[in-house]
Legacy VTK file of the C-alpha trace (Angstrom):
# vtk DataFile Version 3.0
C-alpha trace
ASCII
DATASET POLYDATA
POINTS 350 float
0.000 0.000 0.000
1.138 3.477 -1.146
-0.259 6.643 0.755
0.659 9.764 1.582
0.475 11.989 4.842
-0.218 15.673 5.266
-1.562 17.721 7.859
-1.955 21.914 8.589
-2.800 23.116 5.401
-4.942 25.981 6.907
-6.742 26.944 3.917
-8.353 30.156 4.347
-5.282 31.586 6.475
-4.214 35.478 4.946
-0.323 34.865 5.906
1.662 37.923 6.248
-1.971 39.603 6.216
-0.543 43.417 6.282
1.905 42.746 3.167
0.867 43.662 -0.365
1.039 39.787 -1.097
-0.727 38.726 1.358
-3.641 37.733 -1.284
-1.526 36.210 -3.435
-0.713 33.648 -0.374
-4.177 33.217 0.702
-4.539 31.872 -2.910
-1.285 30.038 -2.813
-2.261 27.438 0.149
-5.061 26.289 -2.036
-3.491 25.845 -5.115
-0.626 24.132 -2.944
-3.239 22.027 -1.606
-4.995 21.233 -4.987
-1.462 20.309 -6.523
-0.488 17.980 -3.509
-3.887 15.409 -4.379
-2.973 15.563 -8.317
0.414 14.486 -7.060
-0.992 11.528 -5.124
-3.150 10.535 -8.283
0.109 10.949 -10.630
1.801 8.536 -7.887
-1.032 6.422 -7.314
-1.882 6.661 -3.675
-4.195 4.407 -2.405
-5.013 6.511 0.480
-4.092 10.413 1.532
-4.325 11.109 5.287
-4.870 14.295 6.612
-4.080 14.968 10.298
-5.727 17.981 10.844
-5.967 21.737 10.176
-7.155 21.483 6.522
-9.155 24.682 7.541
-7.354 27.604 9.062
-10.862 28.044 10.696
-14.248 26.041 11.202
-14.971 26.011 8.081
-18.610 26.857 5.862
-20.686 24.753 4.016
-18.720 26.738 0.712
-15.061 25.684 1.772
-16.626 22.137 2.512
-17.997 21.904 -1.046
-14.468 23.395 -2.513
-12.578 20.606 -0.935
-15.289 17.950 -1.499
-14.731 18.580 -5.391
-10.587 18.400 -5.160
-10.872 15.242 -3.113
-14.032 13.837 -5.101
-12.421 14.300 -8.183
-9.999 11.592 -7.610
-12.328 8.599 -6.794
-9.750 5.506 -7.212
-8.095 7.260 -3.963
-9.504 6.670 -0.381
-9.217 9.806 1.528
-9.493 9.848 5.653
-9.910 13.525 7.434
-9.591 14.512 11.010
-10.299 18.158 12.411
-7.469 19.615 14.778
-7.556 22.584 17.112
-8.049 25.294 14.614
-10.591 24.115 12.639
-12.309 21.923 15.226
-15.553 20.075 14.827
-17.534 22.378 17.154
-21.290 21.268 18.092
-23.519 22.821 14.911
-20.672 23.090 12.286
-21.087 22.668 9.105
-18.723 19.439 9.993
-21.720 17.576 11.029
-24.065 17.724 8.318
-21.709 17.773 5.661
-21.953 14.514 3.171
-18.947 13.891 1.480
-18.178 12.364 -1.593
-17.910 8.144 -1.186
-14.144 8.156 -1.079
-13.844 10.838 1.472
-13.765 8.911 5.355
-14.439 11.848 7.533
-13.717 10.878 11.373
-15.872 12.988 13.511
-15.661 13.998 17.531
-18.219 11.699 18.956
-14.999 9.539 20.212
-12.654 7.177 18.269
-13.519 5.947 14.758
-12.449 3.106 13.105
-12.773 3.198 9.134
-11.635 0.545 7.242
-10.770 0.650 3.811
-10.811 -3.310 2.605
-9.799 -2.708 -0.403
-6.227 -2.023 0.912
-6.262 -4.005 3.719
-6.076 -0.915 6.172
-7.994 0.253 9.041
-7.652 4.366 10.291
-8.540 4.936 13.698
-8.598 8.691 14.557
-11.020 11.435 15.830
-11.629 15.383 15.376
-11.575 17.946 18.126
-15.067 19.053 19.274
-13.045 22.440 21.140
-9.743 24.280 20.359
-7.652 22.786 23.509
-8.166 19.288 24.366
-5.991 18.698 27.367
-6.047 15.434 28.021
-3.902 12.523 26.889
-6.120 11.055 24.948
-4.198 8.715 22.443
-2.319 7.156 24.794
-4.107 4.286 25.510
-5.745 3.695 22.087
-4.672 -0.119 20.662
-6.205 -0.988 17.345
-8.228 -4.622 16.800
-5.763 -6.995 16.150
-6.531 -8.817 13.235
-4.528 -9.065 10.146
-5.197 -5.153 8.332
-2.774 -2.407 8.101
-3.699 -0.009 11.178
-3.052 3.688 11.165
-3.945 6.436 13.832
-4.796 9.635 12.640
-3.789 12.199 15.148
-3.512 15.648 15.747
-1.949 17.213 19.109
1.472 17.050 20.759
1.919 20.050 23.408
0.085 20.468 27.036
-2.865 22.645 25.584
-3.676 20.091 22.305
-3.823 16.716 23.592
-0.236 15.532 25.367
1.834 13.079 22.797
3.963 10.256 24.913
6.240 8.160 22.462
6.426 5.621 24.412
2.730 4.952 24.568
2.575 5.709 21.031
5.563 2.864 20.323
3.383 0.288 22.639
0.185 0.996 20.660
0.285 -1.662 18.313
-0.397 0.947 15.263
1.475 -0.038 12.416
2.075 3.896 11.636
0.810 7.366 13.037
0.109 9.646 11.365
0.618 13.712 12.951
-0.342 16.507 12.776
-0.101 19.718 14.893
3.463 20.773 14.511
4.522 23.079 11.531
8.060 21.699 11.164
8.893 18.161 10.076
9.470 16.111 12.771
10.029 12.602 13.773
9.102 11.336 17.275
9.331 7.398 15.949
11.318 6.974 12.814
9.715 4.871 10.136
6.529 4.932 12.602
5.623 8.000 13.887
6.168 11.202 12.157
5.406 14.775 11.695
4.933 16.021 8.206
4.762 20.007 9.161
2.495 22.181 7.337
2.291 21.825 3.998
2.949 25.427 3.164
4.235 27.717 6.616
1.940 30.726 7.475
4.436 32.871 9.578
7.736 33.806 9.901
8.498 30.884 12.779
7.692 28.300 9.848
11.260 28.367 8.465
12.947 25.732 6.447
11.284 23.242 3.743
7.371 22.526 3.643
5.706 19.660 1.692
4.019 15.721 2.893
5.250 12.792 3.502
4.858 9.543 1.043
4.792 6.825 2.812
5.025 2.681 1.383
4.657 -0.111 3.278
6.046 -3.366 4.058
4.256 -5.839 5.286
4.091 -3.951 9.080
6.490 -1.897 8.426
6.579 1.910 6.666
9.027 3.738 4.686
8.769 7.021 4.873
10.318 9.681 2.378
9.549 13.935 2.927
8.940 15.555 -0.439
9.209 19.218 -0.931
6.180 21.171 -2.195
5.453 24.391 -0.704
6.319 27.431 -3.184
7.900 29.332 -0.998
10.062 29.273 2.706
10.361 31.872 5.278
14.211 32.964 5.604
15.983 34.712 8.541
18.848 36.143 6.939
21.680 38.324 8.495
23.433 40.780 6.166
27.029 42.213 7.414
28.037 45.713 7.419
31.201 47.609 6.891
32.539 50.918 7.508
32.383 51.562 3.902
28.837 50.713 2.992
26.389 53.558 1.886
22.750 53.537 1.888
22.101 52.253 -1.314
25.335 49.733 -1.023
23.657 48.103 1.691
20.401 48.149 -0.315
22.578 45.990 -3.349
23.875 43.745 -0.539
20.798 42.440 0.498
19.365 42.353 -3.099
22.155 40.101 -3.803
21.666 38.311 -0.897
17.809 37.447 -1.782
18.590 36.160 -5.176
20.834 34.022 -4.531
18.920 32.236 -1.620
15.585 32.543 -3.993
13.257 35.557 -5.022
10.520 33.467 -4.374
11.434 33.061 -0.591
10.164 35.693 2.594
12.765 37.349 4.456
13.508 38.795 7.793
16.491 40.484 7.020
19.202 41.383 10.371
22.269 43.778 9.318
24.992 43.434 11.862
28.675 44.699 11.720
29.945 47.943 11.935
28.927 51.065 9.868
30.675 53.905 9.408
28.732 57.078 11.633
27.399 58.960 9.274
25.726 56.646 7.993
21.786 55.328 8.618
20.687 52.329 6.607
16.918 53.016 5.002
15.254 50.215 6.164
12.479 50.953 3.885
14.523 51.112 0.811
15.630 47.632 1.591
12.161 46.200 2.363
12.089 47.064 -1.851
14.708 44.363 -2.719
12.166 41.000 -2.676
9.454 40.372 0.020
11.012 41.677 3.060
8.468 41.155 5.998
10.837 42.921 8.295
14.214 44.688 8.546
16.220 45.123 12.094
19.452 47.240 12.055
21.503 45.981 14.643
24.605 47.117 13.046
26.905 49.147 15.647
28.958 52.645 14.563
32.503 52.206 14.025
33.837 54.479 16.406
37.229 54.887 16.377
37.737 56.658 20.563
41.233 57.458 20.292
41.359 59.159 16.872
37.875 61.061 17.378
39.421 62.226 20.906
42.561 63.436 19.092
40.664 65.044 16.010
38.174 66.760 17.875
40.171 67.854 21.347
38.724 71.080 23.175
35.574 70.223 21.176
32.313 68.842 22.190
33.133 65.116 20.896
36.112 65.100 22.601
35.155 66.082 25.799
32.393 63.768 25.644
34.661 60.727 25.209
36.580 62.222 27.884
33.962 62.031 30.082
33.516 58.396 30.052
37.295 57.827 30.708
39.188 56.593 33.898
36.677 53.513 34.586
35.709 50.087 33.273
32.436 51.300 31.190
29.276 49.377 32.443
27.326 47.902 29.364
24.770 51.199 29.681
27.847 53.685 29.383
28.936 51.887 26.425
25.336 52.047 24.798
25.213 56.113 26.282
28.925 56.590 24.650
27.624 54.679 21.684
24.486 56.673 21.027
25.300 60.211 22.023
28.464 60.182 19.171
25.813 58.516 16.985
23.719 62.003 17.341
27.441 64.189 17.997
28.368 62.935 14.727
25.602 63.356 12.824
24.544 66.476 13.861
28.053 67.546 12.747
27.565 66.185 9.296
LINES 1 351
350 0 1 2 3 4 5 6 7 8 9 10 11 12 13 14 15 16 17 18 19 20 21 22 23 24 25 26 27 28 29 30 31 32 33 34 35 36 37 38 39 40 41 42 43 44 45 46 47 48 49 50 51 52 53 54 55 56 57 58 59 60 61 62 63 64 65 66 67 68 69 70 71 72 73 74 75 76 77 78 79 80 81 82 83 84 85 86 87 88 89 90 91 92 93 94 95 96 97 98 99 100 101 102 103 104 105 106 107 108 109 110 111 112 113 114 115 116 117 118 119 120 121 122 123 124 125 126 127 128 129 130 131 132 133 134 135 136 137 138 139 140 141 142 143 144 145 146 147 148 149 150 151 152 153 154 155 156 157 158 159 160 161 162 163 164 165 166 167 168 169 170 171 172 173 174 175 176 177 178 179 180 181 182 183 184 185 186 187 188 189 190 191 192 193 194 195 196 197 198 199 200 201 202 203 204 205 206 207 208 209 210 211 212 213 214 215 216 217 218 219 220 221 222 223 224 225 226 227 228 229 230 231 232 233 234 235 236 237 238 239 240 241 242 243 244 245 246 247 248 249 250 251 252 253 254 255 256 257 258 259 260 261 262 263 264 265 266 267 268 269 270 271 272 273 274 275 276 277 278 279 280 281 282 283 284 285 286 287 288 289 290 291 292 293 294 295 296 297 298 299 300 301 302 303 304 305 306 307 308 309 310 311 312 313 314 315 316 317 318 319 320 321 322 323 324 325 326 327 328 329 330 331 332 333 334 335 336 337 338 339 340 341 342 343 344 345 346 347 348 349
């Protein structure tokens, strides 16, 4: 059996909702989503798990119907659906009453489900939250039938406020694989057996590094497990070094250069550091210009050269400001008042 496991998808999220493109990824995490089941029909998946957070929110009746058609679309695959925290399975959603195509297994909040797909020879056990924090423990001590299918558990959680994850109860289940959900970065609590496959597209700036699902193959009662890249686009924390002889617009090239080469497609929070010559204030706007820049932080330090400032400007207000802080072991504030007060000194002077 061939299938494939993805989880937090969160259609309907606006990431990055107060940047001009912010539309442009609202769109993107469907057509992410839509391309991720026509891969698993150009691989032939037998079955496509999804571990929770399709939705960003409860959903409607209209984002029910949207992903009704994707999934129905492809009826030779079996499909089996769990609601997590965000987009819970509160009491009157649209959740409920919702009838989904034939090869769609939804597994609602009225406790665990078993579904079995005979056809395969596998049996997904799994439920959807009916609230946003579920507390409890609550997969701990689920154990599947034993009998001779392929069991998976379908589960979404993993910190104190959204259901508690033990491996070790997990690895004493009896569950041939489980499938996760709940974290945004790939992660592997039981190799082969247990496995995170992050969102399938990140949402914020904390969702760096690559984004995509997990195809999965088994053998016999055992899984192997390969992460394939899919989402169009990573969030990148990327520091940018300064030197006394950068200008304005030389820093601006810097990190142009600097987002090219790690991919124009990619969204950046962009740190200068280093040392800057005085006179000189880096235009943190001009720089947001260079790609899609969510943020920009100048930590970048004047170069401030004591002795020769204190020799070029002696019997003058610089000099007998550096003066002043003389004859003492600076304490980490006098070196940020020394630091700042030349900043304004200087530039005042220029």
């Amino acid at each position: 059996m061939r299938f494939m496991h993805i989880a937090d998808v969160h259609l309907g999220c606006t990431p990055d909702g107060r940047c001009e493109w912010a539309g442009e990824r609202k769109r993107e995490l469907w057509e992410t989503f839509r391309d991720t089941v026509s891969d698993a029909a150009k691989m032939k998946m037998d079955l496509v798990l999804i571990a929770g957070d399709l939705f960003h929110h409860t959903p409607d009746e209209t984002q029910l119907r949207e992903v009704n058609y994707l999934l129905g679309s492809y009826p030779e695959i079996c499909f089996a659906v769990i609601a997590g925290n965000h987009d819970c399975c509160s009491p009157g959603s649209a959740w409920e009453t919702f009838e989904f195509a034939p090869n769609i297994a939804f597994l609602g909040r009225e406790g665990v489900e078993c579904i079995r797909f005979a056809a395969i020879g596998c049996e997904v056990y799994g439920f959807s939250y009916d609230r946003p924090q579920i507390t409890k423990a609550r997969y701990d001590s689920l154990h599947p039938e034993k009998n001779e299918f392929f069991h998976i558990l379908l589960a979404h959680g993993g910190d104190r406020e959204h259901i508690p994850i033990d491996a070790g109860a997990l690895e004493k289940s009896g569950f041939d694989y489980i499938a996760l959900g709940h974290i945004h970065k790939p992660t592997v609590i039981l190799p082969q057996k247990a496995v995170y496959p992050g969102a399938l597209s990140p949402i914020d700036a904390a969702d760096e590094g690559p984004h995509g699902y997990l195809v999965c193959e088994t053998h016999g009662s055992q899984v192997s497990v390969r992460f394939v890249r899919k989402a169009a686009r990573e969030y990148v924390t990327m520091t940018v070094t300064a030197t006394e002889e950068d200008t304005v617009f030389s820093m601006r090239d810097k990190v142009e250069n600097a987002v090219m080469s790690r991919g124009a497609e990619n969204i950046y929070r962009v740190f200068i550091s280093g040392q800057r010559d005085p006179a000189v204030q880096f235009d943190r706007d001009l720089i947001r210009q260079t790609g899609m820049v969510l943020d920009v932080q100048d930590n970048s330090v004047p170069a401030l050269h004591l002795e020769e400032l204190k020799e070029s400007c002696r019997g003058q207000l610089i000099g007998m400001y550096i003066e002043s802080f003389e004859g003492h072991e600076r304490s980490p504030v006098e070196e940020k008042a020394l630091q700042y007060g030349l900043e304004a000194l200087l530039a005042g002077r220029s």
